[in-house]
C-alpha positions in Angstrom: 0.0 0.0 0.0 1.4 3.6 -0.9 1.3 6.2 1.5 -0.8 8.3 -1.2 -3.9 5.3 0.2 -3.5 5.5 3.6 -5.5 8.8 4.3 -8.1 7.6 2.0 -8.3 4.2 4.2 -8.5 6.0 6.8 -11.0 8.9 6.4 -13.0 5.5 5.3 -12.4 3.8 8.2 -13.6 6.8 9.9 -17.0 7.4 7.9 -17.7 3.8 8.6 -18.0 4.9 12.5 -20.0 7.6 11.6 -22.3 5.4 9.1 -23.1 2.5 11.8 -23.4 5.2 14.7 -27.0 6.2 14.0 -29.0 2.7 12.7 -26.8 1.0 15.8 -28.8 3.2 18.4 -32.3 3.0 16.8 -32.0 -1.1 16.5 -30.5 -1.6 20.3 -33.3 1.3 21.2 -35.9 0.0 19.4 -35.5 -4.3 20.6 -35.9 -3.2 24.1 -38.9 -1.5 23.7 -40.4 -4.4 22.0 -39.1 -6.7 25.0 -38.7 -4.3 27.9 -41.8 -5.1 30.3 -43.6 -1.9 31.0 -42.2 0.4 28.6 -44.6 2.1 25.9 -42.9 4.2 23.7 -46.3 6.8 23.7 -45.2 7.4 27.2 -42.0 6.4 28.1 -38.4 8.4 26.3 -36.0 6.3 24.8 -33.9 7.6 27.4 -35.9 6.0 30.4 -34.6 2.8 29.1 -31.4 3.6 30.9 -33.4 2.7 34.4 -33.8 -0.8 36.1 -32.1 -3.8 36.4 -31.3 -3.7 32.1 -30.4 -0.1 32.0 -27.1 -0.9 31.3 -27.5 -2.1 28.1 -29.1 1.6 26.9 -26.0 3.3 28.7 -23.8 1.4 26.7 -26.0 1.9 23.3 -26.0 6.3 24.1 -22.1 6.1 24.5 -20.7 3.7 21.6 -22.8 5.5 19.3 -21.6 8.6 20.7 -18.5 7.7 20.3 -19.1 6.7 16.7 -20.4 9.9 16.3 -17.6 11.6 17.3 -15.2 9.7 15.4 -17.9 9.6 12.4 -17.4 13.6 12.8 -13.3 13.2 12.1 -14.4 11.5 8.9 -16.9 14.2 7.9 -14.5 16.9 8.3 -12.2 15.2 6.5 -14.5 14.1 3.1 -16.8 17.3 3.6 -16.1 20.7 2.1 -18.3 22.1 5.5 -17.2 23.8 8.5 -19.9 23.9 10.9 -21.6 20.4 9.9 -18.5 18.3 11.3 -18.3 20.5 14.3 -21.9 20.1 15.0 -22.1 15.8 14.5 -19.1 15.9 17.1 -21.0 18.2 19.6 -23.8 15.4 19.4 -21.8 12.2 20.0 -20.5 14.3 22.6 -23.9 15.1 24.2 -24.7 11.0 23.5 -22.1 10.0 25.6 -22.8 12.7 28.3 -26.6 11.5 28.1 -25.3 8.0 28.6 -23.5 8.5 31.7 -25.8 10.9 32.8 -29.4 8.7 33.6 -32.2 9.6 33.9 -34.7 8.9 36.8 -37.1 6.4 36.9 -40.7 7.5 36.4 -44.3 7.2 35.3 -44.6 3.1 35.6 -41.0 2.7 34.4 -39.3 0.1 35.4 -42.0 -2.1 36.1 -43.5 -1.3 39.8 -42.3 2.3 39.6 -45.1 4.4 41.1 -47.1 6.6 38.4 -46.8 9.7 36.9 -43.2 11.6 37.4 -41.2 12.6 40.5 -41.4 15.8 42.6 -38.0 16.7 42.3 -34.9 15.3 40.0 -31.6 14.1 41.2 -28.9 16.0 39.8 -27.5 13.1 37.0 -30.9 13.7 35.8 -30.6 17.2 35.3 -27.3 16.4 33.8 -29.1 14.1 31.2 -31.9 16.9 30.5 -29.2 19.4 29.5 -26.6 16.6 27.6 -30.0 15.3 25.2 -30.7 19.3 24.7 -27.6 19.7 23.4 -27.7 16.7 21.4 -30.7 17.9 19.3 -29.7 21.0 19.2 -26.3 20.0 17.5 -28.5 17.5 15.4 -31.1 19.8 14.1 -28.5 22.4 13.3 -25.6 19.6 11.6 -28.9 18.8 9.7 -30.0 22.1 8.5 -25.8 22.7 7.4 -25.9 20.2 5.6 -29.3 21.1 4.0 -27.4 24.3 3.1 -24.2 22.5 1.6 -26.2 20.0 -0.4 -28.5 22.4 -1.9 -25.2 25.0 -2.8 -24.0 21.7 -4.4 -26.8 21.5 -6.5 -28.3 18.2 -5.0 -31.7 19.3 -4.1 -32.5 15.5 -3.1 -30.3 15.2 0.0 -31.1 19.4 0.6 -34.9 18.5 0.7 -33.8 15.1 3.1 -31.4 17.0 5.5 -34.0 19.9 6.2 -36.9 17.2 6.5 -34.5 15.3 8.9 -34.1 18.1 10.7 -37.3 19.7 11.2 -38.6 16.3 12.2 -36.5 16.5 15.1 -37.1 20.2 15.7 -40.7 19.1 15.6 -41.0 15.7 17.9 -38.9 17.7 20.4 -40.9 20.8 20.9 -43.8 18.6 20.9 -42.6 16.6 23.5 -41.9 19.8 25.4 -44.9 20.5 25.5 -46.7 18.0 27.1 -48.4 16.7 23.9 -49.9 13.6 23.1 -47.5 10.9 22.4 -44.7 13.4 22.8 -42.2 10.7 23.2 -43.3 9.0 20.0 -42.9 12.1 17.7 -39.0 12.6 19.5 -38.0 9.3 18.8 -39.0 9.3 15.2 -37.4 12.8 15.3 -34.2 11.3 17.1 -34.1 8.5 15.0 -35.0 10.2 11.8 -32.0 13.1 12.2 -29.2 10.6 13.1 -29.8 8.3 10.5 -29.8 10.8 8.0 -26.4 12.0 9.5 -25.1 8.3 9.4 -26.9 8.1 5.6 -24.6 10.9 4.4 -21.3 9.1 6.2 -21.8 6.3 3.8 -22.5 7.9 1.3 -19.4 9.5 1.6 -17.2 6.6 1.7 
């Protein structure tokens, strides 16, 4: 192999990272609510799945693919002609991993026997998960809309029109779920799920 291949084998190896990051999270997140007894996605956050005796296995899902992420972002700002967009995908791993360590307390019937509705008061890692998934959509939402911007000065209207609809689905589940609406949890999770996958989309496209 010539040196002239090894950055290209690398920025590769990188994208791949950043390419598995966002359909990794959404399958692990996704099989436990199918088998986690008690949860219901209309009611329950992705993140609650972080609680109970099988919590673990969400920690470990927010901070692998947040460190994907991040090393997904390396890739990004090596194969993409964007400033902000690489800087933004890193801020979200970052905020993954920070909302992985960070857990969230139980509530509303989750875990199973956990009294209804949600506590008085929050303990303080729960705080610190509130602020770390703020800053992940944030990040998200924005990486997306950049890279609406880039795609569309590139003249691929496509993957502008698929960026901005990424995005604003996750603009859109979240304030919902601020809110208090129905199903609020529902709409952020598609909006979650929706926004990193397009982010892991464009990484392999990119390879």
């Amino acid at each position: 192999m010539t040196t002239t291949q090894l950055p290209v084998t690398s920025t590769r190896s990188l994208l791949t990272c950043g390419a598995v990051a966002g359909p990794l999270w959404a399958v692990v997140s996704l099989a436990q609510v199918a088998t986690r007894e008690g949860f219901d996605l209309t009611r329950h956050p992705l993140s609650l799945l972080s609680t109970g005796a099988l919590g673990w296995v969400q920690i470990v899902n927010f901070v692998v693919a947040g460190i994907l992420t991040v090393i997904g972002a390396i890739g990004l700002r090596r194969a993409l002609p964007s400033t902000w967009a690489p800087r933004l995908v890193a801020v979200s791993g970052f905020g993954l991993i920070a909302a992985g360590v960070l857990v969230m307390d139980p509530g509303d019937g989750f875990p199973a026997g956990t009294p209804a509705g949600m506590s008085a008061s929050l303990t303080w890692h729960a705080y610190g998960h509130l602020v770390s998934g703020t800053i992940t959509f944030i990040a998200l939402i924005a990486a997306c809309y950049v890279l609406g911007r880039h795609f569309a000065r590139a003249g691929n209207h496509r993957d502008a029109v698929l960026s901005r609809v990424a995005g604003t689905a996750l603009l859109v589940g979240n304030g919902w779920a601020m809110t208090g609406g129905t199903a609020g949890s529902l709409t952020l999770a598609v909006g979650a799920i929706s926004a990193m996958l397009w982010v892991s989309a464009v990484s392999a496209r990119l390879r």
